[in-house]
C-alpha positions as CSV (number, residue, x, y, z in Angstrom):
1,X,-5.6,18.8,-28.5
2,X,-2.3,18.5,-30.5
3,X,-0.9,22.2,-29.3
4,X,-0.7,24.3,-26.5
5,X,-2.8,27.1,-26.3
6,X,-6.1,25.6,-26.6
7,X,-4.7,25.6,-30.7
8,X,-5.5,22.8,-33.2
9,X,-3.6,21.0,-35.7
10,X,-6.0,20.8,-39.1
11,X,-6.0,18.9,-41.9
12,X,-7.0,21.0,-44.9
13,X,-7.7,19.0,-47.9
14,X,-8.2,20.4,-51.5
15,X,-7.1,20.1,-55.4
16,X,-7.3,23.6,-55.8
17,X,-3.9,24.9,-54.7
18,X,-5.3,28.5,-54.1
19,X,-8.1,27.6,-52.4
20,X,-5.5,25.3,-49.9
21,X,-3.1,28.5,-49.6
22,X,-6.2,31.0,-48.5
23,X,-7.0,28.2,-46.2
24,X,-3.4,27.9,-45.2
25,X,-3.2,31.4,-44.0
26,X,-6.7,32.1,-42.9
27,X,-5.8,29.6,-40.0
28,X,-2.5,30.3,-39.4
29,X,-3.4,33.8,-38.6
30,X,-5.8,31.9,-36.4
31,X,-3.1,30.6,-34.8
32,X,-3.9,27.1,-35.3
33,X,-0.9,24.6,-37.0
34,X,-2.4,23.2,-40.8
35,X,-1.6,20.1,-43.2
36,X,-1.6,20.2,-46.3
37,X,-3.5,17.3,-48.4
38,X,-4.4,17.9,-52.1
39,X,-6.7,14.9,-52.8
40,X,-8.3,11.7,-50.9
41,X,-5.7,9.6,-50.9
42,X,-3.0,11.9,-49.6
43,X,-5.8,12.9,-47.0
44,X,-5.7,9.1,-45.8
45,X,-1.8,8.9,-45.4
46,X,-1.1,12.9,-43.7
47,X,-3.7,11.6,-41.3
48,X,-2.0,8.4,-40.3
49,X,1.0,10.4,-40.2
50,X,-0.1,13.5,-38.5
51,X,-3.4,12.8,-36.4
52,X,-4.7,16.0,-37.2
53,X,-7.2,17.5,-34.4
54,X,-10.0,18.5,-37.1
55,X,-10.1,17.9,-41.0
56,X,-11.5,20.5,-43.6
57,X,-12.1,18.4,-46.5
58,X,-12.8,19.1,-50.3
59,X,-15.4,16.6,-51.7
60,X,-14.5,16.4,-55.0
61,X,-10.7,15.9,-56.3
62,X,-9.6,13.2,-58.6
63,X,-8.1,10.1,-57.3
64,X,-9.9,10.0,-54.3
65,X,-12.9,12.0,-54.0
66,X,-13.6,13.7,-50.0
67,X,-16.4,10.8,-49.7
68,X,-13.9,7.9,-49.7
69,X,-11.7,10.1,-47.6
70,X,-13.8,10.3,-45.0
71,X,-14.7,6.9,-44.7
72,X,-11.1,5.6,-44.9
73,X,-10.0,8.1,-42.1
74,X,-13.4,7.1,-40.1
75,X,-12.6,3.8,-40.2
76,X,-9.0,4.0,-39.0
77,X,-10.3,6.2,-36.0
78,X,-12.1,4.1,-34.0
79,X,-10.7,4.8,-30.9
80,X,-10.7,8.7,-31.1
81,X,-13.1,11.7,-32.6
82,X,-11.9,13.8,-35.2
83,X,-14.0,16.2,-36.6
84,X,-14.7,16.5,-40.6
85,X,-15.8,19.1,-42.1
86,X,-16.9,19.0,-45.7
87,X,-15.7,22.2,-48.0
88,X,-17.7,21.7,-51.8
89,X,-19.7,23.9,-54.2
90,X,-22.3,21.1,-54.3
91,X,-24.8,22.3,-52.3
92,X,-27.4,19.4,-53.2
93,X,-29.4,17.8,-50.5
94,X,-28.3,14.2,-51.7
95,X,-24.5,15.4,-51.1
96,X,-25.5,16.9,-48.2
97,X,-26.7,13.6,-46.7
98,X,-24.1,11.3,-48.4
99,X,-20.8,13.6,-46.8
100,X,-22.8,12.9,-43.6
101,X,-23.5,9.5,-43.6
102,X,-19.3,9.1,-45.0
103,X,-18.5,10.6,-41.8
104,X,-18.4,14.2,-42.2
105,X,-19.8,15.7,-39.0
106,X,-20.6,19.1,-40.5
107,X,-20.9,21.0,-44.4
108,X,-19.5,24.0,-45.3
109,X,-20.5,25.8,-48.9
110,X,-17.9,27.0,-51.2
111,X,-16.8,29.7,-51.6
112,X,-16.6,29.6,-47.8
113,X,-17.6,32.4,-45.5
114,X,-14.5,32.7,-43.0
115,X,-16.6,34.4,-41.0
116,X,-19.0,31.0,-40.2
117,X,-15.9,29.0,-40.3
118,X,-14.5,30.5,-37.9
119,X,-17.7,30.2,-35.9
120,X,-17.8,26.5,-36.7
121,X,-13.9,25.9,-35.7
122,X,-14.5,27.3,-32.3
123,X,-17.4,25.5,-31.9
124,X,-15.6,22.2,-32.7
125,X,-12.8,23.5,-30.8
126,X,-15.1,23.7,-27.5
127,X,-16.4,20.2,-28.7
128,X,-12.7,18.5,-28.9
129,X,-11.6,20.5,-25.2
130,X,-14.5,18.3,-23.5
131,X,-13.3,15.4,-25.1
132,X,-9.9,15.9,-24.4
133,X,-10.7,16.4,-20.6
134,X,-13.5,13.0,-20.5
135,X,-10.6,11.0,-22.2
136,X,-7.6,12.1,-19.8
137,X,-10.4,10.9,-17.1
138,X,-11.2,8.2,-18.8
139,X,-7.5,7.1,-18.9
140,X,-6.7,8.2,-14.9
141,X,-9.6,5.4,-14.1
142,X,-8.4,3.3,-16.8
143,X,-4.7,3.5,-15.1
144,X,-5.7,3.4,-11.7
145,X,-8.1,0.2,-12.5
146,X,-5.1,-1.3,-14.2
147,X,-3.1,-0.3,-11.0
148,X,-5.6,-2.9,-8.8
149,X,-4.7,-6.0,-7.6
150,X,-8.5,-7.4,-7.8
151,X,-9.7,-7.9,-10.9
152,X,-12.5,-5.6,-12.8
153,X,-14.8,-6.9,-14.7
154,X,-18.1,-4.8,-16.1
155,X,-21.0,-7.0,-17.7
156,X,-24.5,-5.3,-18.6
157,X,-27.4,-7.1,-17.6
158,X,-27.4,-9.8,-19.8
159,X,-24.2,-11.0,-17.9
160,X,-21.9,-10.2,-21.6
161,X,-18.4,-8.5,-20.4
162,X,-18.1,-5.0,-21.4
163,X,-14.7,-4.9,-20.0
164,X,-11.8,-6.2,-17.3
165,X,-8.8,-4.6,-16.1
166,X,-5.1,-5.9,-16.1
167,X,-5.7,-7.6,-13.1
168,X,-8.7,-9.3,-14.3
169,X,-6.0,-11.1,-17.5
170,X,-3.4,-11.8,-14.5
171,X,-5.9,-13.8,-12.4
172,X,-8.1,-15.4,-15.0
173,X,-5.7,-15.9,-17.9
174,X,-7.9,-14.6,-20.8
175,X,-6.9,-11.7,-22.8
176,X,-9.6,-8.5,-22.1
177,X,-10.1,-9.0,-25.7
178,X,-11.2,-12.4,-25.5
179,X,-12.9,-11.7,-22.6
180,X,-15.0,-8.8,-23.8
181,X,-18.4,-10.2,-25.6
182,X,-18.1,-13.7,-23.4
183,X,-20.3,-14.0,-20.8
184,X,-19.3,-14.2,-17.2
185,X,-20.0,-17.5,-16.7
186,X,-16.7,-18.4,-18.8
187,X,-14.9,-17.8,-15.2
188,X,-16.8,-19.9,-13.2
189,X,-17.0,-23.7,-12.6
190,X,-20.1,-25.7,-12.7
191,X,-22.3,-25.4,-10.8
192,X,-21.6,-22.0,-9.9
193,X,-21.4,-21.4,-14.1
194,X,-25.3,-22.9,-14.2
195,X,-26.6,-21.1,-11.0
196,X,-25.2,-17.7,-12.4
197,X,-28.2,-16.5,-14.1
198,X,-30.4,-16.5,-11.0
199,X,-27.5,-15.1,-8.4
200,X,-27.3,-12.1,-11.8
201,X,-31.7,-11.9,-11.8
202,X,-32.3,-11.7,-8.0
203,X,-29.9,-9.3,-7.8
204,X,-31.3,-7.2,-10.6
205,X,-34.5,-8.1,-9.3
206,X,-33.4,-5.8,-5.9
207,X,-32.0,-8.3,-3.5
208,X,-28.9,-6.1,-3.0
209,X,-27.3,-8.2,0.1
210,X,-25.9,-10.3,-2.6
211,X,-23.9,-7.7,-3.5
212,X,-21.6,-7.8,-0.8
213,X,-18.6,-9.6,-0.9
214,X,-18.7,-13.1,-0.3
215,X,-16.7,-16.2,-1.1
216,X,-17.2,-18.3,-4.1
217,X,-14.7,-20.5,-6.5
218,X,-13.6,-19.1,-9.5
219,X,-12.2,-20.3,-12.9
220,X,-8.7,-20.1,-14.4
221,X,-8.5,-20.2,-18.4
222,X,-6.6,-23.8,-18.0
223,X,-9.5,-24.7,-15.7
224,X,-7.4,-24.7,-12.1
225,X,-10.4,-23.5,-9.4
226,X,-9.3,-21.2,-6.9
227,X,-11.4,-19.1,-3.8
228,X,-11.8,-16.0,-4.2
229,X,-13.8,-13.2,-2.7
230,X,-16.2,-11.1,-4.8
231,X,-18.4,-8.3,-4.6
232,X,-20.8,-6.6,-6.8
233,X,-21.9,-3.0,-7.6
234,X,-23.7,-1.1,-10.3
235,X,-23.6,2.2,-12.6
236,X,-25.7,3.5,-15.7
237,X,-24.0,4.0,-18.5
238,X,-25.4,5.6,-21.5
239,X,-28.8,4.6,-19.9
240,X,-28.0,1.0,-19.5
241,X,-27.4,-0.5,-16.6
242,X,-24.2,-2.1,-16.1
243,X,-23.0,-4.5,-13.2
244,X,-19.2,-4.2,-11.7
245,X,-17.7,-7.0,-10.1
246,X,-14.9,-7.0,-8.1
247,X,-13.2,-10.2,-7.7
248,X,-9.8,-10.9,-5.5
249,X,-8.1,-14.0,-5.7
250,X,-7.9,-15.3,-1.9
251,X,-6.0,-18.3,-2.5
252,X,-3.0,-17.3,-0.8
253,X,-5.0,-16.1,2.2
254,X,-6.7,-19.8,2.3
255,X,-3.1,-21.3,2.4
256,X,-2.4,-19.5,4.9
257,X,-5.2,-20.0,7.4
258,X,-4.7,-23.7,6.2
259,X,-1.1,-23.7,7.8
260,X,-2.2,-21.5,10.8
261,X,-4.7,-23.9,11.4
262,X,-2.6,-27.0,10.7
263,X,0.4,-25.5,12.9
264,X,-2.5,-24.8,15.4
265,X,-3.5,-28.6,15.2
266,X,0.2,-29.3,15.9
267,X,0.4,-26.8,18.7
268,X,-2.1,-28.5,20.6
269,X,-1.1,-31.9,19.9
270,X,2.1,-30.8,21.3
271,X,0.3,-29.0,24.3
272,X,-1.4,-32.3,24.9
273,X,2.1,-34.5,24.7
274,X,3.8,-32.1,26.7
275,X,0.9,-31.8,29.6
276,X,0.6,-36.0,29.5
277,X,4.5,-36.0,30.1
278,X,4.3,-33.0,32.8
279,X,1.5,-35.2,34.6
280,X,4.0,-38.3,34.5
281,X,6.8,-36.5,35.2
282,X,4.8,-35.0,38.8
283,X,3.6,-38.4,39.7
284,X,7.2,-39.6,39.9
285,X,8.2,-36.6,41.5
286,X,5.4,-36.9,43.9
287,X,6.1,-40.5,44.4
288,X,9.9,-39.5,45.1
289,X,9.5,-36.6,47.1
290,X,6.8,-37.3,49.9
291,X,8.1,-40.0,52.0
292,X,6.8,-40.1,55.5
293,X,10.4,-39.1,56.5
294,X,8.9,-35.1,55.7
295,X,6.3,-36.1,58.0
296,X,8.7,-36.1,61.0
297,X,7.8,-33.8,64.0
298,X,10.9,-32.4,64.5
299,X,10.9,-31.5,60.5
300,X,10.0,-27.8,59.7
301,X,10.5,-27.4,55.4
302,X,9.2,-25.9,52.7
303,X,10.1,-25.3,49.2
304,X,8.6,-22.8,46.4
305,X,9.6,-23.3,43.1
306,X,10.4,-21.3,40.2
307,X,8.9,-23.1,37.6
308,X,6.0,-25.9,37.5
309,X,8.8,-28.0,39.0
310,X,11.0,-27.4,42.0
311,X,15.3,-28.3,40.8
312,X,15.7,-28.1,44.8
313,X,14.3,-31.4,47.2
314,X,14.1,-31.9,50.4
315,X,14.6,-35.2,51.9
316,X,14.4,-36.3,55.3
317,X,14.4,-40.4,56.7
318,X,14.7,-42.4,60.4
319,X,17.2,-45.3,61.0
320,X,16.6,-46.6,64.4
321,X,18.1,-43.7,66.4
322,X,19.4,-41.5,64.1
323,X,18.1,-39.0,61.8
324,X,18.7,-38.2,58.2
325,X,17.8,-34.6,56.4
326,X,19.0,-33.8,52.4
327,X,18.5,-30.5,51.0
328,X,19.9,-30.2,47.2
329,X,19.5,-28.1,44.5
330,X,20.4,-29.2,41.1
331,X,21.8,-26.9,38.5
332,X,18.7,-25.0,36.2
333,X,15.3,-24.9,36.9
334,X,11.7,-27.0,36.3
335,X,11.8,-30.5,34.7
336,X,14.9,-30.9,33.8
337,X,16.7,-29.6,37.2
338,X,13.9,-32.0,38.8
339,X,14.5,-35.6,36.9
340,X,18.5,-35.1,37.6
341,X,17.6,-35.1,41.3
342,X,15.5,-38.8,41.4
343,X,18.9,-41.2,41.3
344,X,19.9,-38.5,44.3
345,X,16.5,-39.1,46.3
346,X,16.5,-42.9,45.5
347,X,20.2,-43.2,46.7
348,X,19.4,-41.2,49.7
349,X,16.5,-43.4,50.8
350,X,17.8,-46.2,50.5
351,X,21.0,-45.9,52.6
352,X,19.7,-44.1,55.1
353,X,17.3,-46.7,55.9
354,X,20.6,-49.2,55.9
355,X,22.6,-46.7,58.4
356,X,25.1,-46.1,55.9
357,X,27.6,-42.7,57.4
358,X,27.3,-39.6,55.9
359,X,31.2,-40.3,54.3
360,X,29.7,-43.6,52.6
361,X,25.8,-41.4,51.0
362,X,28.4,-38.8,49.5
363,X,30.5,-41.2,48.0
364,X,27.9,-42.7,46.6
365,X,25.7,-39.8,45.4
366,X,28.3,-38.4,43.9
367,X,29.9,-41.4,41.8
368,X,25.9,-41.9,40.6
369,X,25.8,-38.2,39.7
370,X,29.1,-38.3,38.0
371,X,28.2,-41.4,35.4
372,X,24.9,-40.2,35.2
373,X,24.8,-36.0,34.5
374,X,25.9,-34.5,31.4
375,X,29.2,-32.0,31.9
376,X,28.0,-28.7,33.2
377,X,25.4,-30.3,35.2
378,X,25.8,-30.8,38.9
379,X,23.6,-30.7,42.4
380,X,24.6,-28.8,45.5
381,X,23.8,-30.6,48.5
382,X,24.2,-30.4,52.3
383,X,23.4,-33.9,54.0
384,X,23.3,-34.3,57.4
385,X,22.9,-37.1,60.0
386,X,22.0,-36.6,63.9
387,X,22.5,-39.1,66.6
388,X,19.7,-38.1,69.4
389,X,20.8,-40.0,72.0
390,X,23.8,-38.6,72.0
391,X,23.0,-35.6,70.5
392,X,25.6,-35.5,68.3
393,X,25.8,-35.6,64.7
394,X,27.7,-35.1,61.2
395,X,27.0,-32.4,58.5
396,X,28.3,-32.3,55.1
397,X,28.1,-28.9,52.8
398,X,28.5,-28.9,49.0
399,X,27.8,-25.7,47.3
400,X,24.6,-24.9,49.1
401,X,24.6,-21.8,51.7
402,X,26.1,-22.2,54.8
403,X,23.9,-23.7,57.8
404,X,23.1,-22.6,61.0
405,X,23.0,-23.9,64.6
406,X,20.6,-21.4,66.7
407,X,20.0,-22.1,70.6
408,X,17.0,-22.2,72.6
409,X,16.9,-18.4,72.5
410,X,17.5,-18.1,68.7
411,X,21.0,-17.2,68.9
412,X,23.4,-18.2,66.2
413,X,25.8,-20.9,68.4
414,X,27.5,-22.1,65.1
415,X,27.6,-21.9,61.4
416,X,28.7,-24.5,58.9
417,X,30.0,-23.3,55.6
418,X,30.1,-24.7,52.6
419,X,33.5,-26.1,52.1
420,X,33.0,-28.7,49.0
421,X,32.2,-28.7,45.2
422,X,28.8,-29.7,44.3
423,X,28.1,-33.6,43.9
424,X,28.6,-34.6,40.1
425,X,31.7,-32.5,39.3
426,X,34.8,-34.9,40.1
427,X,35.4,-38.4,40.6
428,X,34.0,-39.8,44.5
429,X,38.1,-40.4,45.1
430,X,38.9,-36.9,44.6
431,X,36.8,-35.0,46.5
432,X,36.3,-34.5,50.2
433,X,33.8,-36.9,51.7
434,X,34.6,-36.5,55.6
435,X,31.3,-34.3,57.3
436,X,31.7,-31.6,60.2
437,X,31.0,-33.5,63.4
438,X,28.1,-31.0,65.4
439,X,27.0,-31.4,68.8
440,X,24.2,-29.3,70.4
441,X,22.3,-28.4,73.6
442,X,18.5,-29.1,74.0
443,X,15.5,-27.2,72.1
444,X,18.3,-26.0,70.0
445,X,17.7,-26.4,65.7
446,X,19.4,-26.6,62.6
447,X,18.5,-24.4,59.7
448,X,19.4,-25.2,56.1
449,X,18.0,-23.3,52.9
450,X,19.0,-23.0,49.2
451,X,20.7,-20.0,47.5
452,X,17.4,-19.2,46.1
453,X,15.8,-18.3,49.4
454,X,19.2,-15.7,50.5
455,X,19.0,-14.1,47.2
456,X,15.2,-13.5,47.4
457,X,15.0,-9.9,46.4
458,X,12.7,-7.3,47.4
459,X,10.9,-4.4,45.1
460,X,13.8,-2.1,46.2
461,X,16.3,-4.7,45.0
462,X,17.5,-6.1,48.6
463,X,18.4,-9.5,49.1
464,X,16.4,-11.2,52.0
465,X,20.3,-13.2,52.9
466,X,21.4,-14.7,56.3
467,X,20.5,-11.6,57.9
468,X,16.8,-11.8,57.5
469,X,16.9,-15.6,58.6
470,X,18.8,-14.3,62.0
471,X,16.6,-11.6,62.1
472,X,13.4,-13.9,62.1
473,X,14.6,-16.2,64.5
474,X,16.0,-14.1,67.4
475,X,13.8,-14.2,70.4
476,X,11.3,-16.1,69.2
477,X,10.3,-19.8,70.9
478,X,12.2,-22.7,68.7
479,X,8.4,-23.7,68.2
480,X,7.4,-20.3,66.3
481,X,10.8,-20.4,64.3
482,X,10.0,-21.8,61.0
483,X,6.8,-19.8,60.9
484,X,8.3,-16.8,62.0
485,X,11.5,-17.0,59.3
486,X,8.6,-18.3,56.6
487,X,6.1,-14.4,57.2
488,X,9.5,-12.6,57.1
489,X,10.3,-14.1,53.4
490,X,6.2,-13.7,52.5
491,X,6.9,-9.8,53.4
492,X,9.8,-9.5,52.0
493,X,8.9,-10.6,48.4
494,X,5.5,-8.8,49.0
495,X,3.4,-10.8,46.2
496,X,6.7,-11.1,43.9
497,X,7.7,-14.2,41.8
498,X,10.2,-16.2,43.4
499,X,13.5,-16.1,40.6
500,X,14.7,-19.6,41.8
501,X,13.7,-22.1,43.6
502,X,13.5,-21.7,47.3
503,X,13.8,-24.0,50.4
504,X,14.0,-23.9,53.7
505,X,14.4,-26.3,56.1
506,X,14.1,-25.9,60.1
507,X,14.9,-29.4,62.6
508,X,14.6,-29.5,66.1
509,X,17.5,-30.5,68.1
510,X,16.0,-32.6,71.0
């Protein structure tokens, strides 16, 4: 109602200028706030000014006489009640029933009795507080339906559109009032539009499981289709039973599977590309890495890698009486550090079958890696040569970890450090190609590895270093070495990853 308090703002209507001054202060004293009208038509406009809560109206006054009053003033009400009360010495039954069917929603005899219109105010006062609280209800679910992304839209059995929320004009493009009175096919394409009617009668009819949500394709106003997901529930409304559809526009979500599964498609394809290349990729590798040269008795190696491939090789070939043995490791890891090291292997093979000195392989490793690698990539190397008959032989370091001689009783006799740059950083004719000359006594061996195996840490953050390879090796049979040196690694890592490739190489000094 207009004031606070419960209170009322009336519209008192009469010609009779003492009769609208008793009214006037009859219910001010009752506390309510009162407009003054003296005939119909200034009835009309203090109402379109004012919206007055409750109207006591005279029936007859010239210009416009109470009947035409009311009917103007019901007429430009549609959306709210205001009570009208008629005030008239007629007391006929005919004016009785025409001031009702005008509007008038009750009759009060002059000269009035204050005491039953007071009576009748409070009871239209009780009247207007319950439709004060239904409408601010009404108008919380009207907001927070206008607040919902899906659309709204009621029908009543028939399938007509009672009404759709502001979600329901965003998705569908017709106004609610052009909606309203339509039927609910007007959102659908054919031949969902046709096959409507049955979906609305079955579930009317009681099949209720098709009134959870489920896809279908809905209907713009310019006719663009789009998925959407709806869902349907019902109510009873002034005995009538009324559907309520709920209808969200999926057509984002669709897009978006549609690139997830597009991207997915890609993905694989990629998957697929990349696992053809990998297989290639391993049967070269393969091809280049097990020669029959790894096959040699006196050859103890092994080499875990850190990735699928290994950027470290071992290497080792026979030339009449001489032996050859390459360990490398080539900067990064997997696929990359692997296809850097082929030239290498193919270089290596090939001269060491032809008896070409150590001096003469590092010359030429090195010019091939130097044309061939981008800057910032190089390989570290130690390449040795051994001459059994006269059990002597030549070892060249190159960024790889020092090597070791150990005696028949696994004693370190000599070390070999690593006293060049890595293959593929300068020009053959600047660096140092000339290898350590080595000789050796019988059952004696040669142990070369790869950074990655030294720096093998341990859960406590130890490295397993030259000092576990010394370690492994004392006092243990030249024959037991490698295996021995190979369980000490295995326990230190204890079931760890290796962090880089690791290799190890043990040869038997005849």
């Amino acid at each position: 109602m207009s004031n606070h308090g419960g209170k009322m703002k009336i519209l008192a209507v009469d010609d009779n200028r003492t009769n609208l001054h008793i009214l006037q202060v009859f219910l001010n004293r009752l506390g309510h706030q009162v407009v003054l009208a003296e005939n119909g038509v200034e009835a009309v406009e203090r109402f379109a000014a004012e919206q007055p809560d409750l109207i006591l109206l005279d029936i007859m006054m010239p210009i416009m006489d109470g009947f035409a009053a009311a009917r103007l003033i019901k007429a430009m009400n549609q959306e709210r009640w205001t009570p009208v009360i008629f005030l008239s010495a007629l007391n006929r039954e005919e004016n009785l029933v025409e001031g009702l069917d005008a509007g008038a929603d009750d009759y009060l005899a002059k000269p009035i009795n204050f005491i039953v219109l007071e009576a009748k105010l409070r009871s239209m006062q009780r009247s207007l507080a319950l439709q004060q609280t239904s409408g601010d209800a009404l108008e919380r679910i009207r907001a927070i339906s206008n607040s919902v992304l899906d659309a709204i839209v009621t029908l009543d059995e028939s399938g007509t559109v009672i009404a759709g929320n502001r979600a329901s004009e965003r998705i569908f493009g017709w106004s609610t009032t052009e909606l309203v009175g339509c039927n609910i096919d007007l959102l659908l394409p054919e031949p969902q539009a046709s096959e409507h009617d049955s979906f609305r009668q079955r579930y009317l009819g009681g099949d209720n499981a098709l009134g959870a949500n489920r896809e279908v394709v809905a209907q713009r106003r310019d006719g663009q289709r789009f998925p959407a997901t709806l869902g349907v529930t019902e109510a009873t409304l002034d005995n009538q039973r009324i559907l309520v559809g709920v209808i969200r526009d999926i057509s984002q979500q669709k897009a978006a599977e549609q690139k997830l599964r597009e991207s997915a498609r890609l993905l694989q394809a990629y998957y697929d590309q990349t696992q053809n290349e990998q297989q290639l990729a391993a049967q070269l590798m393969e091809m280049q890495l097990h020669r029959t040269g790894l096959k040699d008795p006196r050859l103890h190696c092994m080499v875990i890698p850190a990735a699928s491939f290994s950027g470290d090789i071992i290497a080792a070939a026979r030339s009449n009486h001489r032996f050859y043995a390459l360990l490398a490791d080539a900067t990064g890891h997997g696929l990359t550090a692997a296809i850097s090291m082929l030239p290498v292997l193919a270089l290596f093979y090939r001269m060491a079958k032809l008896d070409f000195p150590v001096r003469d392989i590092i010359g030429e490793l090195n010019q091939q890696l130097k044309e061939s690698m981008p800057v910032g990539r190089f390989v570290a190397a130690t390449l040795l040569c051994l001459d059994e008959e006269r059990r002597h032989g030549e070892i060249w370091i190159g960024g790889t970890p020092e090597a070791f001689l150990f005696d028949r009783w696994g004693r370190c006799a000599r070390s070999f450090p690593s006293a060049n740059l890595p293959l593929g950083i300068l020009p053959s004719d600047e660096i140092n190609c000339a290898p350590v000359e080595l000789n050796w006594e019988p059952e004696s061996q040669l142990i070369l590895c790869s950074d990655g195996l030294l720096e093998a840490t341990d859960a406590a953050g130890r490295q397993f270093g030259s000092a576990g390879i010394s370690a492994a090796a004392a006092n243990i049979a030249p024959a037991q070495r490698f295996r021995q040196i190979e369980n000490a690694l295995a326990r230190h890592l204890a079931g760890a990853l290796a962090t880089d490739d690791m290799s190890l190489m043990v040869i038997d000094c005849l």
